[in-house]
C-alpha positions in Angstrom: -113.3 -228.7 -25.1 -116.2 -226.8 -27.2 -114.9 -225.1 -30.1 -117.5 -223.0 -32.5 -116.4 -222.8 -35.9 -117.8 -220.7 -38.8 -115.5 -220.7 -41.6 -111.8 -219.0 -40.6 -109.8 -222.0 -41.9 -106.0 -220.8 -41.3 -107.6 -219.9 -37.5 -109.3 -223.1 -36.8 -106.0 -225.1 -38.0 -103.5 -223.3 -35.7 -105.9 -223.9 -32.8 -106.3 -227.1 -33.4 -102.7 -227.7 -34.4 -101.7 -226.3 -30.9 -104.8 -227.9 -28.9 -102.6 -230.8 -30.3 -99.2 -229.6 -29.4 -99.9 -228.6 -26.0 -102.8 -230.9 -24.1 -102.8 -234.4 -22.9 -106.2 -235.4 -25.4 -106.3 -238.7 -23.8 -109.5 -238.0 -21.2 -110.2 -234.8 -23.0 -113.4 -235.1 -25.2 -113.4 -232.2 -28.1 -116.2 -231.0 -29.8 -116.0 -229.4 -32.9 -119.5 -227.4 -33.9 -119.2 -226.0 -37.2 -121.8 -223.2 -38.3 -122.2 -223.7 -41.6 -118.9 -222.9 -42.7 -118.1 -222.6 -46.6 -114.1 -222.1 -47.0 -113.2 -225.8 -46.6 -113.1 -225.6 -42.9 -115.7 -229.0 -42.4 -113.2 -230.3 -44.3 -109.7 -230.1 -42.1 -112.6 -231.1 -39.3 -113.3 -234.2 -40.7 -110.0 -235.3 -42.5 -106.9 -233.5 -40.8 -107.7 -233.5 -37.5 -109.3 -236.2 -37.9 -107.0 -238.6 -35.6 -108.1 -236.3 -32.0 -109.5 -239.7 -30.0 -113.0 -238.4 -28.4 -113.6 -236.0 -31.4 -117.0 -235.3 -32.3 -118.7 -233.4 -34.8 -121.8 -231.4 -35.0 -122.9 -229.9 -38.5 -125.2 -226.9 -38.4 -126.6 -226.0 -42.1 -126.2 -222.3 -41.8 -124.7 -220.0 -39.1 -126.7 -219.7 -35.8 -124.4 -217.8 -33.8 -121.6 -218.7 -31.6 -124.0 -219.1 -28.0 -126.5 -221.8 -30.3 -123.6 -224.1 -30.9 -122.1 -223.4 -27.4 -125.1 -224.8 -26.2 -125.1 -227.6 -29.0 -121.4 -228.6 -27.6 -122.4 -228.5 -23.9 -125.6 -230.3 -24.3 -123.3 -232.8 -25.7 -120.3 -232.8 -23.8 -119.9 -235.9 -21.4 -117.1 -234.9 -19.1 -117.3 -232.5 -15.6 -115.7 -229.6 -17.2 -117.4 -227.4 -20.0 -114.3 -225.5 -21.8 -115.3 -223.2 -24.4 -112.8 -221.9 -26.8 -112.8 -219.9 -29.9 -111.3 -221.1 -33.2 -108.9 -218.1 -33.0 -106.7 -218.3 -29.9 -103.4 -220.6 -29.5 -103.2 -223.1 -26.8 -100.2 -222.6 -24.5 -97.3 -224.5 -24.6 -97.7 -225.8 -20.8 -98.6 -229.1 -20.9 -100.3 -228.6 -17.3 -102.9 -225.8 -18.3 -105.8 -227.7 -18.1 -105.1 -229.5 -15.3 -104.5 -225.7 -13.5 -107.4 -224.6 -14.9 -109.5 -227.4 -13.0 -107.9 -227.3 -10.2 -108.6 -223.7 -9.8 -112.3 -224.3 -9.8 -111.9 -227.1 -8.0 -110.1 -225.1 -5.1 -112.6 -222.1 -5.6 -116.2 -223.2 -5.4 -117.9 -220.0 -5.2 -116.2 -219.4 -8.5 -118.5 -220.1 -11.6 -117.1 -219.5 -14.6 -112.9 -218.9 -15.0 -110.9 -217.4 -17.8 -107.5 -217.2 -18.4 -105.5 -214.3 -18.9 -104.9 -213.4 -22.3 -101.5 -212.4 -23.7 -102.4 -211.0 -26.9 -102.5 -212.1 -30.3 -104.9 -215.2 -29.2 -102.3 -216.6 -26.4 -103.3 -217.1 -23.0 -101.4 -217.5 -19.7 -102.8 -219.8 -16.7 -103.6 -217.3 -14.6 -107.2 -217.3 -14.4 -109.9 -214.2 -15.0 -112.7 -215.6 -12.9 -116.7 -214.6 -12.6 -117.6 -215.0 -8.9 -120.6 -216.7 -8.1 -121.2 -214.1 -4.8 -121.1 -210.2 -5.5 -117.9 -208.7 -6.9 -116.6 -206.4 -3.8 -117.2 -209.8 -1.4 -115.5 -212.0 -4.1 -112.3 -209.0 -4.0 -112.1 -208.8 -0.4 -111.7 -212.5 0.1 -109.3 -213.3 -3.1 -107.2 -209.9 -3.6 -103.9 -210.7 -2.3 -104.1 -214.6 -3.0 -104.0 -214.2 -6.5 -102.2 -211.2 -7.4 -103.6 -208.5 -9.5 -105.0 -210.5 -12.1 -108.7 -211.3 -11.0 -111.3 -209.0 -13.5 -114.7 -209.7 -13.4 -116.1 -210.6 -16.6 -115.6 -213.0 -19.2 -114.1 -213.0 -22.2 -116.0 -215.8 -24.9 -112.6 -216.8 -26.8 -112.5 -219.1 -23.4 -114.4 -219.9 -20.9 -114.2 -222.6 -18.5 -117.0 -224.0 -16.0 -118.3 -227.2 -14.2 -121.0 -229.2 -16.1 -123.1 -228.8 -12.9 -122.8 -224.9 -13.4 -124.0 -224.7 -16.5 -127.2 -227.2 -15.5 -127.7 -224.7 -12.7 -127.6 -221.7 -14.6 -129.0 -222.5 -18.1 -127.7 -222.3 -21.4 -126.2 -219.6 -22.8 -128.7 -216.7 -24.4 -129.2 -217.8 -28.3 -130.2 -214.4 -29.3 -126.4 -212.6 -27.9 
């Protein structure tokens, strides 16, 4: 889990808090990249949340933008997943989200990049918003009535999911979005 984090410190402690609540951390690396933040919020990284096994933390000295430290976290990131998150959403309070959200790629290869569906206010569901990797009207045609209505095409950047291999094969993300 990639989280980019520039300042928003009552935001970055209710994600975290629920990141806590609602995901099996155990295999889950999380890495924190702060931009430069100023309201205290290096501080909770370092000291109350402290205790997340896997946890790293990369220190930027001023604010780059949000696809910089993407790219800092997946550069870094060890595992086959790349799940980027914003420090404003709330995890939900299925314990099995993650492992539905790789299972979905997993069962959909010409899938690239997969989103959940958001419920508003920063709260997502598991049903997944998914960026085809073949052309949108092919990509319909074949998934429509498997998956209910809930397939748009796009992404939103609160949270992303992808496989490691799929970001080596299409590049990081644009540093000057």
């Amino acid at each position: 889990i990639i989280m980019a984090v520039y300042n928003q410190i009552g935001y970055t402690r209710q994600c975290l808090q629920s990141m806590i609540e609602s995901t099996n951390l155990v295999d889950v690396e999380v890495i924190l990249v702060d931009n430069g933040s100023t309201d205290g919020s290096q501080n909770i990284l370092d000291n109350e949340f402290s205790g997340i096994l896997n946890r790293t933390v990369i220190r930027n000295e001023v604010n780059e933008g949000a696809t910089k430290a993407w790219n800092q976290g997946c550069r870094e990131g060890r595992g086959d997943y790349l799940f980027i998150i914003n420090n404003d959403i709330v995890f939900p309070s299925d314990k099995y989200w993650l492992s539905k959200m790789t299972k979905f790629l997993d069962e959909h290869p010409e899938v690239g990049v997969a989103s959940p569906q958001l419920c508003g206010n920063g709260y997502f569901d598991d049903e997944p918003i998914c960026l085809p990797q073949m052309n949108p009207t092919e990509f319909k045609a074949k998934w429509s009535g498997l998956v209910a209505d809930t397939f748009r095409f796009g992404m939103h950047g609160c949270f992303m999911m992808m496989k490691k291999e799929t970001f080596r094969y299409i590049g990081e993300f644009d540093e000057w979005y």
